[in-house]
C-alpha positions as CSV (number, residue, x, y, z in Angstrom):
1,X,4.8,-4.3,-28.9
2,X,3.2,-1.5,-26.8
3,X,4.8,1.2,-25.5
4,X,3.0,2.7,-21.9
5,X,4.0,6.2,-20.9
6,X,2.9,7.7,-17.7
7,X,3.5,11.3,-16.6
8,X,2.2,12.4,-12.9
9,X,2.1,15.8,-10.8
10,X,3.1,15.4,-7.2
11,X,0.8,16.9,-4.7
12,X,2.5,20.3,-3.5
13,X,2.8,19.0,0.0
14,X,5.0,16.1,-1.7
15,X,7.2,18.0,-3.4
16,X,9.6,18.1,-1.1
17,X,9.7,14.3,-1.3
18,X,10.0,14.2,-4.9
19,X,13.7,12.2,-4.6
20,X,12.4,9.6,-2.0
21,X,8.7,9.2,-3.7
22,X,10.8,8.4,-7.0
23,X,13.3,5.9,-5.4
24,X,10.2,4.0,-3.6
25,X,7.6,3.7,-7.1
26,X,11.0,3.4,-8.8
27,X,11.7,-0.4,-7.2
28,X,7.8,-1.3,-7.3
29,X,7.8,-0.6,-10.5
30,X,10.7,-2.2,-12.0
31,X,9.4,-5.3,-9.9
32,X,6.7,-5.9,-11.8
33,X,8.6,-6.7,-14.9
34,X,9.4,-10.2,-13.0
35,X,6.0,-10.5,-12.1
36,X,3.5,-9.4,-14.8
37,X,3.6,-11.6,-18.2
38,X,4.3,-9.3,-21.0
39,X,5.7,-6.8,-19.5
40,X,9.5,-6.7,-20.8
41,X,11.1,-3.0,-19.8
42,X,10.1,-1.0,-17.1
43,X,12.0,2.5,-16.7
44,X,11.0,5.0,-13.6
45,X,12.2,8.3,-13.3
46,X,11.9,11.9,-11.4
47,X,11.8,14.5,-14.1
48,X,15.0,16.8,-13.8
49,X,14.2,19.6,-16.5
50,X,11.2,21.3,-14.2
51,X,7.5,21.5,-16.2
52,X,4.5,20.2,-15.0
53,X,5.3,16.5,-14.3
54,X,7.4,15.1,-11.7
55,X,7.4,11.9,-12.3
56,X,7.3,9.2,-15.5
57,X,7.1,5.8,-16.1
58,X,8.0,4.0,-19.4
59,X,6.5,0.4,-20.4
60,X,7.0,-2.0,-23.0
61,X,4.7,-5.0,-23.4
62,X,4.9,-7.9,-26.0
63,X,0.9,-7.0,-27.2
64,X,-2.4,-4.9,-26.0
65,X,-3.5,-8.0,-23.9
66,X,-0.5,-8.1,-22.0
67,X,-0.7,-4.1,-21.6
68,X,-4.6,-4.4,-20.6
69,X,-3.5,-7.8,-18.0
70,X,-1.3,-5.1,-16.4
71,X,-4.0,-2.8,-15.8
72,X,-5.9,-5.4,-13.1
73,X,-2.6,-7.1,-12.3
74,X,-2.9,-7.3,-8.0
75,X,0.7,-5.3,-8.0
76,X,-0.2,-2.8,-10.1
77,X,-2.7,-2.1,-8.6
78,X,-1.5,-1.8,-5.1
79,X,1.2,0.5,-6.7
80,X,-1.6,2.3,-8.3
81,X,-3.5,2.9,-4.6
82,X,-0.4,4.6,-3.4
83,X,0.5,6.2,-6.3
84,X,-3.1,8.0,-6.5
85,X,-2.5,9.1,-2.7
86,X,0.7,11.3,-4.3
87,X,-0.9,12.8,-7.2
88,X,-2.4,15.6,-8.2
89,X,-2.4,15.0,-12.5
90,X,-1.8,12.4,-15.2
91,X,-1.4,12.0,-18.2
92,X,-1.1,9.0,-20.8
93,X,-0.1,7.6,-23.8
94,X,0.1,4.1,-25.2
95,X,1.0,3.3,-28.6
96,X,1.7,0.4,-31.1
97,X,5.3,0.0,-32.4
């Protein structure tokens, strides 16, 4: 199993949107576990303790080729295309458990 953590920094002029971005990536997200093989738990959040992150996303896949399928998956990556147009930072971690 793979666990895929995800960690962005809104773009200051979205900041204001921070509760509507979440909502929106939140569903799109959490679709994909229907739609990408290996992908078993999706969890999509706006962070609510301040810091440098806004927003984080929290994977689990059943193996590294699942994890690296995800990556080119077609709805990931239109997710991805939007989600770059938000962001300003990220940061990642993946790791075997």
């Amino acid at each position: 199993m793979v666990r895929h953590i995800v960690l962005w920094t809104l773009n200051p002029e979205q900041k204001q949107n921070a509760d509507r971005i979440a909502a929106d990536l939140g569903k799109k997200f959490k679709a994909l576990a229907g739609a990408v093989g290996g992908l078993k738990e999706v969890e999509f959040g706006k962070n609510c303790n301040g810091g440098t992150f806004d927003l984080v996303l929290n994977c689990v896949f059943d193996s590294r080729e699942a994890q690296n399928a995800y990556q080119t998956h077609p709805a990931h990556v239109a997710i991805k295309n939007v989600v770059h147009t938000l962001v300003c930072a990220r940061e990642c971690v993946d790791y075997d458990f």
